[in-house]
ZAMARGU-4260 file (C-alpha; in steps of 0.2 Angstrom, whole numbers, plus 5000, padded with zeros to 4 digits):
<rodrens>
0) 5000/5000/5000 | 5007/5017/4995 | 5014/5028/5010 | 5004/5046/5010 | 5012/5060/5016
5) 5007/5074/5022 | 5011/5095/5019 | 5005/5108/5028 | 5011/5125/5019 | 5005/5143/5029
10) 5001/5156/5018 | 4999/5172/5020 | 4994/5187/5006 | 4983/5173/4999 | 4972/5187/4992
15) 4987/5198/4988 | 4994/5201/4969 | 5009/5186/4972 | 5002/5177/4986 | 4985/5174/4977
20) 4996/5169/4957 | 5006/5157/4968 | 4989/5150/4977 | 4982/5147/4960 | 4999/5138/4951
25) 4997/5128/4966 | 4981/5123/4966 | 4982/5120/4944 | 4999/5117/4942 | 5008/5108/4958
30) 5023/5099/4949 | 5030/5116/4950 | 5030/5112/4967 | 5034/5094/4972 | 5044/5086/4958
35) 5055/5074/4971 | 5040/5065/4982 | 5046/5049/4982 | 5037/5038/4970 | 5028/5027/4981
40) 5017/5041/4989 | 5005/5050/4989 | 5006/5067/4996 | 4991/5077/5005 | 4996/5097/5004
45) 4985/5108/5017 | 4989/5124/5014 | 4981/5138/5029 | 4976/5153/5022 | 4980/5168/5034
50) 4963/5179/5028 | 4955/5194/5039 | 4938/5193/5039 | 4927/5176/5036 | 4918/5182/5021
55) 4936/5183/5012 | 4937/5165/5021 | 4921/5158/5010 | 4925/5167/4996 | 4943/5158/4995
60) 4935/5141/4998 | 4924/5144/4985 | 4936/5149/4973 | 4948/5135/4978 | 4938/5118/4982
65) 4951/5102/4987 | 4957/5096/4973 | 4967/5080/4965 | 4980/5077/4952 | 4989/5062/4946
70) 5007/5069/4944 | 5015/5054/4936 | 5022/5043/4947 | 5011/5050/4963 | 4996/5054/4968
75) 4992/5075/4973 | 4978/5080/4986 | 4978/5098/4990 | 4965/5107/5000 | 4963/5124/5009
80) 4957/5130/5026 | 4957/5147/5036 | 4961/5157/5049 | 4956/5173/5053 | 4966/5187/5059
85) 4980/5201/5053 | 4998/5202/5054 | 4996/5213/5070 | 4989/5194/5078 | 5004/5188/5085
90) 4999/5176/5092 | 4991/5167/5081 | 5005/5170/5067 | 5016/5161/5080 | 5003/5147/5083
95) 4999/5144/5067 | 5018/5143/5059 | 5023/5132/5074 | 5009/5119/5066 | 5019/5123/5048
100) 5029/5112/5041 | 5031/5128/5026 | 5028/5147/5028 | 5026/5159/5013 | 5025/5175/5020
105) 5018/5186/5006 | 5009/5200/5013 | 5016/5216/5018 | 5035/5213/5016 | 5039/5226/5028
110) 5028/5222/5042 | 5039/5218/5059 | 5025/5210/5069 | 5020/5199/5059 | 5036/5194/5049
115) 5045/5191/5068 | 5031/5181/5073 | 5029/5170/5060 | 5049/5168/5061 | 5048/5165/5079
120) 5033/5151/5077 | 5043/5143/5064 | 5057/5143/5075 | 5046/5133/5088 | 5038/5122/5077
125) 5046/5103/5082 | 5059/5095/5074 | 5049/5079/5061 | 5057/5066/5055 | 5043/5064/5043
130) 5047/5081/5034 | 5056/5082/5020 | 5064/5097/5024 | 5082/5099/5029 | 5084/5091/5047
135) 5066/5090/5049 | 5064/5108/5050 | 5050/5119/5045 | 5054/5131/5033 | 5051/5150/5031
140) 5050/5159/5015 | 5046/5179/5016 | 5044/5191/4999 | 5055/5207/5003 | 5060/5216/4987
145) 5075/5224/4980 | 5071/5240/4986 | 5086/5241/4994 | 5094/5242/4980 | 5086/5261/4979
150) 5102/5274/4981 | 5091/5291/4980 | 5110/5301/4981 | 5107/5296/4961 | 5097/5309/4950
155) 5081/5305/4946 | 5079/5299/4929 | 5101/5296/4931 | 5107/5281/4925 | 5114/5272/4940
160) 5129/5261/4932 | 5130/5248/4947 | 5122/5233/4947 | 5117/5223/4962 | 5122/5202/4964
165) 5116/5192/4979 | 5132/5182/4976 | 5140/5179/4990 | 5156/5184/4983 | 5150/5203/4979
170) 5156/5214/4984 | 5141/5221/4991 | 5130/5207/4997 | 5111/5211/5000 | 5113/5210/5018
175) 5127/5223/5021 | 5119/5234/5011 | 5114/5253/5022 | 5100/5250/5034 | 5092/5267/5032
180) 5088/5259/5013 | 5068/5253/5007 | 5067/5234/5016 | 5085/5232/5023 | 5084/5236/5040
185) 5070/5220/5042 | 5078/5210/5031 | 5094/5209/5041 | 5084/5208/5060 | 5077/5192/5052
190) 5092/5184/5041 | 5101/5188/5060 | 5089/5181/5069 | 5088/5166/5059 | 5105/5162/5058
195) 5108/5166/5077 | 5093/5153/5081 | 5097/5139/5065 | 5080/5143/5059 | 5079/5138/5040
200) 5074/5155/5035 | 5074/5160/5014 | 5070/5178/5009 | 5065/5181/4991 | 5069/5199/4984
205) 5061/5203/4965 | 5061/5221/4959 | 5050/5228/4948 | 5031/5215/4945 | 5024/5215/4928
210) 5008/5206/4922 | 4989/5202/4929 | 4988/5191/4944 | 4982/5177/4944 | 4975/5176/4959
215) 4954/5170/4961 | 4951/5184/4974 | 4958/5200/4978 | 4972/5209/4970 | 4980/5206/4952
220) 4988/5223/4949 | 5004/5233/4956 | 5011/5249/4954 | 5015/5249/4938 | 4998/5252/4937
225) 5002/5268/4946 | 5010/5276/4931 | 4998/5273/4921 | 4985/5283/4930 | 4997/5297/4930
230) 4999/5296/4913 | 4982/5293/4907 | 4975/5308/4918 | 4990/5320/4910 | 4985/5315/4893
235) 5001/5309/4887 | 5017/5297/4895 | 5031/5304/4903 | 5049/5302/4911 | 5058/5309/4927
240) 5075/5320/4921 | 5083/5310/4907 | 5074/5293/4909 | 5089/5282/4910 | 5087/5273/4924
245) 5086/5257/4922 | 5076/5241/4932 | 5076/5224/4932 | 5060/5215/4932 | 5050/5199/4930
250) 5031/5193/4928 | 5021/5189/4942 | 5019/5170/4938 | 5037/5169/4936 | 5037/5175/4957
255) 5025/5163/4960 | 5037/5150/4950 | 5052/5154/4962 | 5042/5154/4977 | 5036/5136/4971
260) 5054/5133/4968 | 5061/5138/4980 | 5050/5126/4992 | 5050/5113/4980 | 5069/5113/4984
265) 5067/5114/5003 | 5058/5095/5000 | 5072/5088/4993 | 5077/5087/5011 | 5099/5081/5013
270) 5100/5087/4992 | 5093/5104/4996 | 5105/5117/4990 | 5095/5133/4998 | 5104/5143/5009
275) 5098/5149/5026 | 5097/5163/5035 | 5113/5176/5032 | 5117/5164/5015 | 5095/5163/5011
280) 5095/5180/5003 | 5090/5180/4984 | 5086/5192/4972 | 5074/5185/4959 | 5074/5195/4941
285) 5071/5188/4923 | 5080/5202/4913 | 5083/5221/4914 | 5070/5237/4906 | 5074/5257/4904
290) 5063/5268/4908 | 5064/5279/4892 | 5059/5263/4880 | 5043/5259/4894 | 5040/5276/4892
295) 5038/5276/4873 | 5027/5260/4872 | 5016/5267/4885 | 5015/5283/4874 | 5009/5275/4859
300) 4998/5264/4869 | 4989/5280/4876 | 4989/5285/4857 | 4981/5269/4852 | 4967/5268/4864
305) 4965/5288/4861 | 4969/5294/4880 | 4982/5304/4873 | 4983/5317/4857 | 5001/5311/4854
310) 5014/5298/4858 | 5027/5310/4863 | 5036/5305/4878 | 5036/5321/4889 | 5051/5326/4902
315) 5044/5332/4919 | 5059/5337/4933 | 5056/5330/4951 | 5048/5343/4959 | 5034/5344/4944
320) 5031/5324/4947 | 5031/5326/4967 | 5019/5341/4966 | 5006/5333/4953 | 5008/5314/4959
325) 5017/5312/4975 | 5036/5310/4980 | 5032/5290/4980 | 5030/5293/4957 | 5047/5299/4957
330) 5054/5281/4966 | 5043/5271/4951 | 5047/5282/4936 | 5064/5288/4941 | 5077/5277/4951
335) 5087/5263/4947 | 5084/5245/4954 | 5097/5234/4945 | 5097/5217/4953 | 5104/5200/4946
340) 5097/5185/4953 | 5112/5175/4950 | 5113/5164/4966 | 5094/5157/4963 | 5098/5157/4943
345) 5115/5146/4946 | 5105/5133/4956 | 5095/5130/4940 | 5079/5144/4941 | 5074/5148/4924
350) 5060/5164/4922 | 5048/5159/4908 | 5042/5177/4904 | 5056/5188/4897 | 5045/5199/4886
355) 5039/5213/4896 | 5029/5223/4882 | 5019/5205/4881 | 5017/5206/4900 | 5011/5221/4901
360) 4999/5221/4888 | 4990/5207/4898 | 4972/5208/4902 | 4965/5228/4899 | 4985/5230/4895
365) 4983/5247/4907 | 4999/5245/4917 | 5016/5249/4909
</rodrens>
């Protein structure tokens, strides 16, 4: 008789932009995730759903009913339950990833309540000889992003010329980089604390988002959405200063796929090749865009879909941006964030999206 094993994966962000694209690969397309369960089993996969309110609770069970797939050579049950609370319930979070054998932490990257709790509950959560995972530890994987990359002593609209490796070799690793920086300061409490208290901790930093989510409810859009409704309501596209910076980006499915990944990985158990803590920092990015040419396909977009009178790509200084759409459009349209992924690609990660107009044109196509 075949063995059945059992996951139990915590998610958090289930309704969110990635959180919600990666609950739906799951749920349609698994052997993203578990391409090494032995082939004698079959594998039961719980995931918990961390959700705020129980109408958000029915409407997630309704969109995700348990479901089976026959992933040649085992057998796939997953299903979906609840729990209600916010990443202010500490508690809870604590509770709930102690009970974990897999955390994905997708919600608000830059919340410290609930990123320490759910850190310190998987920190708790008992040794299982039963896991998969490295040692029989649970594992924790929490989107940040590669906003600490941002250096605002660049120009707007300046081309920063430095790139940014989580190599462990670089010579500036994610993790030194200056607290005062978007994410860092968290990012390095929680690789610290992790490698201080051998918790198996992963933290996944992408840049820039393109594409519709894919999630069944809740959010499928980011801010490149943002520019757009500037540059719709302006009549016409635009650039901070010169429009040379430059950012590295990927799709949302190709997040999910990495996330997926990367826990496919953390099954693999003695093989795993994921670092931890202080070495679990990676950037994740599919290939590198400019401003100035997003700029000009959004401008004839506008064109196209007559929002604009012309395709012309207008020059706005800083001040012009901060006064008409707040200091935040400046950091979208006008700073660098030039990441390589080249610890997660040398392990074998391969994006699948690399053609960003495509991305972007998915669904309405408003986003740019």
């Amino acid at each position: 008789m075949a063995q059945t094993a059992a996951l139990n994966i915590l998610l958090t962000g289930a309704t969110g932009y990635v959180g919600g694209t990666f609950l739906t690969q799951l749920h349609t397309q698994p052997s993203l995730l578990f391409p090494s369960v032995p082939p004698s089993s079959s594998l039961s996969v719980k995931v918990t759903c961390l959700v705020r309110t129980q109408e958000t609770a029915d409407a997630l069970a309704e969109a995700y009913p348990p479901t089976a797939h026959s992933l040649d050579p085992y057998n796939l049950r997953i299903s979906l339950s609840t729990a209600i609370g916010t990443l202010e319930s500490a508690d809870l979070l604590t509770q709930l990833a102690s009970a974990s054998d897999i955390v994905i932490h997708t919600a608000d990257a830059d919340h410290a309540i609930g990123a320490r709790a759910l850190l310190a509950g998987v920190r708790a959560a008992p040794i299982s000889k039963s896991r998969s995972t490295p040692n029989g530890k649970a594992v924790m994987i929490h989107i940040s992003g590669a906003g600490n990359i941002l250096d605002c002593s660049i120009p707007f609209g300046a081309l920063d010329p430095r790139t940014v490796s989580d190599s462990l070799a670089g010579a500036s690793p994610p993790l030194k980089l200056p607290k005062e920086r978007m994410h860092a300061a968290l990012e390095q409490e929680l690789a610290g604390y992790a490698e201080n208290e051998g918790v198996q901790l992963v933290e996944l930093a992408p840049a820039h988002i393109y594409g519709l989510g894919q999630g069944r409810v809740g959010k499928t859009e980011t801010f490149p959405k943002e520019w757009w409704k500037a540059a719709v309501g302006r009549g016409g596209a635009f650039v901070v200063g010169e429009g040379k910076n430059r950012y590295s980006w990927s799709s949302v499915r190709d997040i999910a796929r990495a996330l997926g990944w990367v826990a496919g990985e953390a099954l693999r158990g003695v093989d795993c090749r994921i670092g931890w803590g202080e070495r679990g920092y990676y950037y994740v990015e599919s290939a590198e865009t400019g401003t100035k040419e997003r700029a000009e396909v959004l401008g004839r977009k506008l064109l196209q879909m007559g929002k604009a009178k012309s395709a012309e790509v207008e020059v706005l200084g800083k001040e012009e941006v901060e006064e008409k759409f707040g200091e935040f459009m400046n950091l979208i349209v006008g700073s660098n964030m030039r990441s390589r992924a080249d610890r997660l690609k040398g392990l074998g990660w391969k994006p699948l999206d690399l053609d960003w107009v495509a991305v972007n044109a998915e669904g309405t196509g408003e986003r740019c």
